[in-house]
VEXRO-898764 format. One record per residue (C-alpha): chain; y, x, z. Coordinates in Angstrom, 1 decimal, decimal comma. Example, Ala and Ser with C-alpha at 12.3 -4.5 7.8 and 13.67 -1.06 7.14 Angstrom:
VEXRO-898764
<rec><ch>A</ch><yy>-4,5</yy><xx>12,3</xx><zz>7,8</zz></rec>
<rec><ch>A</ch><yy>-1,1</yy><xx>13,7</xx><zz>7,1</zz></rec>
END
This chain:
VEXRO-898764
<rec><ch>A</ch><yy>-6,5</yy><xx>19,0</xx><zz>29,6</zz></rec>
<rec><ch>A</ch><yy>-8,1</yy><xx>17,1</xx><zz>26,6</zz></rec>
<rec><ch>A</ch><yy>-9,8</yy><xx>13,7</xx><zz>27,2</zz></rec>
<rec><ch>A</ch><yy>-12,8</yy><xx>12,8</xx><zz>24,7</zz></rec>
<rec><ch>A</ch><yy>-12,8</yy><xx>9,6</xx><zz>22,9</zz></rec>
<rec><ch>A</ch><yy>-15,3</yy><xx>6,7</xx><zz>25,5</zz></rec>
<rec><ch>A</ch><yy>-18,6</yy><xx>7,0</xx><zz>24,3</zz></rec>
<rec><ch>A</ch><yy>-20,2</yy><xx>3,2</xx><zz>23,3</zz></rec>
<rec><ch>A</ch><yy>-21,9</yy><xx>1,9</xx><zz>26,2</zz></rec>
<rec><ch>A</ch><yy>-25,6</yy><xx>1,4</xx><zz>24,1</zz></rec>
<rec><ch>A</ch><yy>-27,0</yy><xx>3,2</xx><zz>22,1</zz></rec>
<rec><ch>A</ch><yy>-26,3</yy><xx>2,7</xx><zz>18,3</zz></rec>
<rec><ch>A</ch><yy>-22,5</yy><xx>0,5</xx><zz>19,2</zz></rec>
<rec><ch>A</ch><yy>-19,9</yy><xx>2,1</xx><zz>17,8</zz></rec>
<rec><ch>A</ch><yy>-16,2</yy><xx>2,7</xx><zz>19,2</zz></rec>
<rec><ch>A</ch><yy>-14,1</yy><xx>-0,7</xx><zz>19,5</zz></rec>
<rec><ch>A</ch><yy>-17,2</yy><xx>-2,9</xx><zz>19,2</zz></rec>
<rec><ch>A</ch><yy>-17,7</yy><xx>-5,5</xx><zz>22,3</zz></rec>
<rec><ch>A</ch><yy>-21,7</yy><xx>-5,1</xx><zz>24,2</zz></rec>
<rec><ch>A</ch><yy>-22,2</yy><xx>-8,1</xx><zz>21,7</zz></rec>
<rec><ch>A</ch><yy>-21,4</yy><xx>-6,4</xx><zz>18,9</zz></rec>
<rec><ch>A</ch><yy>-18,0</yy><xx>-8,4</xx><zz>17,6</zz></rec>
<rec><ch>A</ch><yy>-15,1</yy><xx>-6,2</xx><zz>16,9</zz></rec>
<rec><ch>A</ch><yy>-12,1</yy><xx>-6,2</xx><zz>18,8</zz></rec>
<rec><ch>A</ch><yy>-8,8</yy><xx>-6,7</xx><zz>17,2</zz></rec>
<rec><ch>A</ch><yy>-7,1</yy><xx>-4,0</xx><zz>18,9</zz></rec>
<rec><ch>A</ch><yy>-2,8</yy><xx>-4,5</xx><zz>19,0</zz></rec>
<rec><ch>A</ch><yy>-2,7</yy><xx>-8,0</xx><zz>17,1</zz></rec>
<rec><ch>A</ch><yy>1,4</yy><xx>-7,9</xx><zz>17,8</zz></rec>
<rec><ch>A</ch><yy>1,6</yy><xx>-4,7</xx><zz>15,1</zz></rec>
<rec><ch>A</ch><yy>0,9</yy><xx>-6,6</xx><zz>12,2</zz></rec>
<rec><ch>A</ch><yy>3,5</yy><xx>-7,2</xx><zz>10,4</zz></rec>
<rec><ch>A</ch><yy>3,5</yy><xx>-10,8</xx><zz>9,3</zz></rec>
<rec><ch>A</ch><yy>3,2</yy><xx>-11,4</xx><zz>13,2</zz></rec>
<rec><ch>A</ch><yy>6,8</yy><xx>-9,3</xx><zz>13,7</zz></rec>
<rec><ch>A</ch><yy>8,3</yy><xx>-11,4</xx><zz>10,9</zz></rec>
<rec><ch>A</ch><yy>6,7</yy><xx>-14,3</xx><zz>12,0</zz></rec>
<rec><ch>A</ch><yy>8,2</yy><xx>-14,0</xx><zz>15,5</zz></rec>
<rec><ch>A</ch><yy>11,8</yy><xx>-12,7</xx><zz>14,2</zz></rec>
<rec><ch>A</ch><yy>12,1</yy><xx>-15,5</xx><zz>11,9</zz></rec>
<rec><ch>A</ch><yy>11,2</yy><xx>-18,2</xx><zz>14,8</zz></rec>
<rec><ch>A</ch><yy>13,4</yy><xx>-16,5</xx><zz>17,2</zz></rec>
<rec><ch>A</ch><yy>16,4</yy><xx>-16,6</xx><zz>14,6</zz></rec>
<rec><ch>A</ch><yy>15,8</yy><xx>-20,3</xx><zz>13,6</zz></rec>
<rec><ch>A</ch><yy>16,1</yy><xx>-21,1</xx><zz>16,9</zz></rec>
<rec><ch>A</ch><yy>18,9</yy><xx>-19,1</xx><zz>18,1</zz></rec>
<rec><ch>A</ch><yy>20,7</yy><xx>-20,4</xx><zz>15,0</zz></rec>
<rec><ch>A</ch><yy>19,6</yy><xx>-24,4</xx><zz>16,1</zz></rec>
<rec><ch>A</ch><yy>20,6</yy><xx>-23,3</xx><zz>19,6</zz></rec>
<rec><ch>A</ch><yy>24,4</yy><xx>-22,2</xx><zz>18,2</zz></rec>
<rec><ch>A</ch><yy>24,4</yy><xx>-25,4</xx><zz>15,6</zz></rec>
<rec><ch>A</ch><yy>23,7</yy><xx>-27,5</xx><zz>19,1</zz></rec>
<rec><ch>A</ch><yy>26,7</yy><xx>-26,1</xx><zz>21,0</zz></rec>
<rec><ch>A</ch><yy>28,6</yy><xx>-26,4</xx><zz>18,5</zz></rec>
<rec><ch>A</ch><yy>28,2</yy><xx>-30,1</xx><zz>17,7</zz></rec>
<rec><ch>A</ch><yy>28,2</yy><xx>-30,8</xx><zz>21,6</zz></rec>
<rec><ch>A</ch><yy>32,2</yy><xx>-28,8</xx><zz>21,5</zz></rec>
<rec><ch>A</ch><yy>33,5</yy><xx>-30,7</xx><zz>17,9</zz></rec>
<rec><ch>A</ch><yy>31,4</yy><xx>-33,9</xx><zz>18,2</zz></rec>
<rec><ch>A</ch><yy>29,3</yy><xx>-35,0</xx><zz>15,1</zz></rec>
<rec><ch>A</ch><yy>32,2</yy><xx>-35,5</xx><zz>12,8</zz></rec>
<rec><ch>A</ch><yy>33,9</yy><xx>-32,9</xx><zz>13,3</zz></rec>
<rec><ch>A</ch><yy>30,7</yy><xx>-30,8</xx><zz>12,8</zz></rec>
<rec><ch>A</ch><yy>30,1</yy><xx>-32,2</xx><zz>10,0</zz></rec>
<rec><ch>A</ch><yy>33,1</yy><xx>-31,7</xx><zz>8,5</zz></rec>
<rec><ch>A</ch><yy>33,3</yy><xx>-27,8</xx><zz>9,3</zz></rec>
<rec><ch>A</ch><yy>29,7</yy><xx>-27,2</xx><zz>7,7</zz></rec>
<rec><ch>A</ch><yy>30,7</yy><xx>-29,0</xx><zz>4,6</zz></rec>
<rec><ch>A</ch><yy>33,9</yy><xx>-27,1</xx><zz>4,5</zz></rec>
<rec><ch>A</ch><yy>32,2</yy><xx>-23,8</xx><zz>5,4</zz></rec>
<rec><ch>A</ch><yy>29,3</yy><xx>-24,5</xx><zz>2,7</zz></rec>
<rec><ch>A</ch><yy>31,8</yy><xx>-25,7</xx><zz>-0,2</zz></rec>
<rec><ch>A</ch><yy>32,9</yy><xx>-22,0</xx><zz>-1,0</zz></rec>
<rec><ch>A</ch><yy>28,9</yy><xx>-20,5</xx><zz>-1,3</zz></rec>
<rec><ch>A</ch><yy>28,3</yy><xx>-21,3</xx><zz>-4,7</zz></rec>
<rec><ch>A</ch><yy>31,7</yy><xx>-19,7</xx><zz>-5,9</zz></rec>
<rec><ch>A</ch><yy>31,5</yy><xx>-16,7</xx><zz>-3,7</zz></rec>
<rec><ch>A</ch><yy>27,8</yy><xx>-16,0</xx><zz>-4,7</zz></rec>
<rec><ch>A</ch><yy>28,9</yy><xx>-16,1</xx><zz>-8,5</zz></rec>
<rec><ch>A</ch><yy>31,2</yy><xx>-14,4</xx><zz>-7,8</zz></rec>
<rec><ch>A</ch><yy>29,5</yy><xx>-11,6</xx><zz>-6,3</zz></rec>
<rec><ch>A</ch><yy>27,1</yy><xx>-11,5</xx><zz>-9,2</zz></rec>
<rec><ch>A</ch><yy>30,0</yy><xx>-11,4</xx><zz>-11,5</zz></rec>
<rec><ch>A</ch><yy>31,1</yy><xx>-8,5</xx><zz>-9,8</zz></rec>
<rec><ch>A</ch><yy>27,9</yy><xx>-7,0</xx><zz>-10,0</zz></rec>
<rec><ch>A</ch><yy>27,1</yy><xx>-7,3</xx><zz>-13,1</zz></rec>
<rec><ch>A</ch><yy>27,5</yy><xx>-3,7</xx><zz>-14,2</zz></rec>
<rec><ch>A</ch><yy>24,4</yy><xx>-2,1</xx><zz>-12,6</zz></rec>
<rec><ch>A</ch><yy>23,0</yy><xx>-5,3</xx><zz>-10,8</zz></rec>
<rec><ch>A</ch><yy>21,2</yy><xx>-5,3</xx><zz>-7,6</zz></rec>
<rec><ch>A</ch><yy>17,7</yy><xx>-6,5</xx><zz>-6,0</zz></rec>
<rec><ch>A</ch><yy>19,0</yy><xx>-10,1</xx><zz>-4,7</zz></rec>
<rec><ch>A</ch><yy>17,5</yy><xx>-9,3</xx><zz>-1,1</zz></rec>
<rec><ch>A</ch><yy>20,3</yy><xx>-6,8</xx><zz>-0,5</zz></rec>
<rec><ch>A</ch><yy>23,0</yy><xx>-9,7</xx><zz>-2,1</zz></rec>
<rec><ch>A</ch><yy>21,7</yy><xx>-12,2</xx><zz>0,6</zz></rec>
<rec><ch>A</ch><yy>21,4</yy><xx>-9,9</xx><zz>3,7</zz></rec>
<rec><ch>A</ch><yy>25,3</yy><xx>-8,9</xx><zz>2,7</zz></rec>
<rec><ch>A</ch><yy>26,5</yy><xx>-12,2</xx><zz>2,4</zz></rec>
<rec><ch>A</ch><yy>24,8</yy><xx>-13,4</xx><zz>5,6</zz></rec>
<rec><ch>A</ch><yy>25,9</yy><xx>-10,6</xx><zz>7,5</zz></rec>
<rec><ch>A</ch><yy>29,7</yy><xx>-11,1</xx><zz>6,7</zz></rec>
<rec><ch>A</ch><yy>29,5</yy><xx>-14,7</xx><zz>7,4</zz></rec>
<rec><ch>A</ch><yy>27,2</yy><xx>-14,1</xx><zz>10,8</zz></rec>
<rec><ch>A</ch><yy>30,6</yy><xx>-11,8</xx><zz>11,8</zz></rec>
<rec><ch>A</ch><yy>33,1</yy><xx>-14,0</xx><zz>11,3</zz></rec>
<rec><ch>A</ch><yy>34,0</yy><xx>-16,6</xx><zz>14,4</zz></rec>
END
């Protein structure tokens, strides 16, 4: 059985306008800088979340010691990476997604 599209309720209103005649923003959350908006909070916080637990377990110094040991290496590994790639080079996007990936593995 079809439906028809709801008819306005006056006269001369047209579909998805309010009786005072202001347009409804229909499905706000499918936007897309909303969904990034909301997966980059939810990932900062998940990542604050981990960075917490982590310095309650080690204590401060010992926390910061691991993130300066585990940041010392990015520089190098990123060069070389793009040394690597230097042949037929690729957007940097996909560089950074690859490289956060591998260390977001690792434990």
């Amino acid at each position: 059985m079809a439906t028809s599209p709801p008819y306005p309720a006056h006269p001369g209103e047209a579909p998805g306008e309010t009786p005072g005649g202001t347009l409804r923003h229909a499905h706000w959350w499918r936007r897309p800088w909303v969904r990034y908006g909301a997966l980059i909070t939810l990932l900062t916080l998940s990542g604050l979340v981990i960075l917490a637990l982590v310095r309650e377990q080690t204590g401060t110094q010992g926390f910061l010691v691991g993130l300066a040991l585990a940041v010392l290496p990015v520089p190098l590994l990123l060069a070389a990476f793009r040394w690597l790639d230097r042949v037929e080079p690729g957007p940097w996007r996909n560089l950074l997604f690859a490289f956060a990936w591998g260390r977001a593995r690792r434990r």
